[in-house]
C-alpha positions in Angstrom: -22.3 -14.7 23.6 -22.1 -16.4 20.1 -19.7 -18.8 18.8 -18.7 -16.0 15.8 -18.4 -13.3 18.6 -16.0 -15.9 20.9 -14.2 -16.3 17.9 -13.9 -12.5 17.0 -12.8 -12.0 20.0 -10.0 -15.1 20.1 -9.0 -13.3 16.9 -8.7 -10.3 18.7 -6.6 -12.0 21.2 -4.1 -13.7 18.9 -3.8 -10.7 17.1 -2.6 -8.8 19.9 0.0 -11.9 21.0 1.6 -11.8 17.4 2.0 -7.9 17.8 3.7 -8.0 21.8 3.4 -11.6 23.6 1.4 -11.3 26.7 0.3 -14.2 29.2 -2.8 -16.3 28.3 -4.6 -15.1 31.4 -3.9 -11.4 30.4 -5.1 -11.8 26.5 -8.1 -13.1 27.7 -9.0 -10.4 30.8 -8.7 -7.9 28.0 -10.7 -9.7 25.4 -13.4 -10.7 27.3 -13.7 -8.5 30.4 -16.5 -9.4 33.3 -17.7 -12.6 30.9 -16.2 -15.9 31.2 -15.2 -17.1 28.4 -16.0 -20.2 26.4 -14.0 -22.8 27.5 -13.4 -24.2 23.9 -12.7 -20.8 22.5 -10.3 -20.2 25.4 -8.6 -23.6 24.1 -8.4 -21.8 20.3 -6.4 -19.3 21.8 -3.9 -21.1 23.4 -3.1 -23.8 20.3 -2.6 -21.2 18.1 -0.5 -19.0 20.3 1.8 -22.5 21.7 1.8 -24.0 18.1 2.4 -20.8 15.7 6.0 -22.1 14.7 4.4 -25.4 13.5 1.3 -23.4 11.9 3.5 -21.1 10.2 5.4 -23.9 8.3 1.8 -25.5 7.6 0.7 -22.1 6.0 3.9 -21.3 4.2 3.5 -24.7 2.4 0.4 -23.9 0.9 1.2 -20.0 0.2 2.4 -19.8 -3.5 5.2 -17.1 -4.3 4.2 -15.6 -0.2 5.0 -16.3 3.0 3.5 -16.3 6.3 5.8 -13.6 7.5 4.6 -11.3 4.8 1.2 -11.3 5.5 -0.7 -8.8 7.5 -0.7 -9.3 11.1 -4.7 -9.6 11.5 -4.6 -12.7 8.4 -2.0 -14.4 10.2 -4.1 -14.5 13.3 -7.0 -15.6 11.5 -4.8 -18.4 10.2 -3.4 -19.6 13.1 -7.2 -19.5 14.8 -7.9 -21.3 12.2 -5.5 -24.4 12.1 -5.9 -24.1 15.9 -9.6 -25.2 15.5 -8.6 -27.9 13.0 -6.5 -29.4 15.5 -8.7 -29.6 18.4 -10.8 -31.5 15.9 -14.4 -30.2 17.7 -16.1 -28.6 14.3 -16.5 -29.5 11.2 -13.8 -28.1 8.7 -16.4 -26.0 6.5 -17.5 -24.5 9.0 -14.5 -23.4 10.7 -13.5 -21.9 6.7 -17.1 -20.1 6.7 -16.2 -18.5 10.5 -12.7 -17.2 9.8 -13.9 -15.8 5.8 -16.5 -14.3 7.8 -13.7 -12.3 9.9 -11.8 -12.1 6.7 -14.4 -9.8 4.7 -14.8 -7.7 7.9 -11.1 -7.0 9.1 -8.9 -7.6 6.0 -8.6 -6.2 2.6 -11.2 -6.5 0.0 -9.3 -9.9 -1.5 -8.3 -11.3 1.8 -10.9 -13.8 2.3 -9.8 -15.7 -0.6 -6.3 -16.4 0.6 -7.9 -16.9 3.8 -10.4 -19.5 1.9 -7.8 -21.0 0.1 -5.1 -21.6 2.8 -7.5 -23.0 5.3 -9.3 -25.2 2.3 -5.8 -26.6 1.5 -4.4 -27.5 4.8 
């Protein structure tokens, strides 16, 4: 499985937490089924779910006239995925931005990859 699917599929799963908070070990059965998942992607899901207070203050900062709170579910878990894989510090920032617009274009509105672009580019 490829890094863009793992992390489709971590978006998938911290999606799903923001809606109804489930255990790690759950999110991730129902994510990834028979396949193991990657241990690194595994890692993304559980920064963003422990750290999404601390995330959500990073994001407000940098949201003009919006909030986190106001923001569709699916671009808030493509947020916090996102400043998850910043922290772990394992991947170069632009290509952590590139990843999560990708997800962006497909699951958001039309215009939602650029606040997804710019709030990732600015934290």
């Amino acid at each position: 499985m490829t890094r863009h699917i793992n992390r489709e599929k971590a978006m998938y799963a911290t999606y799903q937490n923001q809606i109804m908070t489930r255990p790690l070990k759950e999110l991730i059965e129902a994510n990834f089924g028979d396949e193991e998942a990657d241990e690194y992607i595994t890692k993304v899901i559980e920064t963003a779910i422990n750290n999404t207070e601390r995330y959500h203050g990073y994001i407000d900062e940098v949201l003009d006239n919006w909030t986190f709170d106001r923001l569709g579910v699916i671009e808030q878990a493509i947020l916090l995925n996102g400043c998850a894989e910043f922290d772990l510090k394992q991947v170069e920032a632009a290509v952590i931005i590139d990843e999560y617009v990708r997800l962006a274009k497909k699951y958001c509105d039309d215009d939602s990859y650029k606040l997804i672009n710019g709030v990732l580019d600015r934290i």
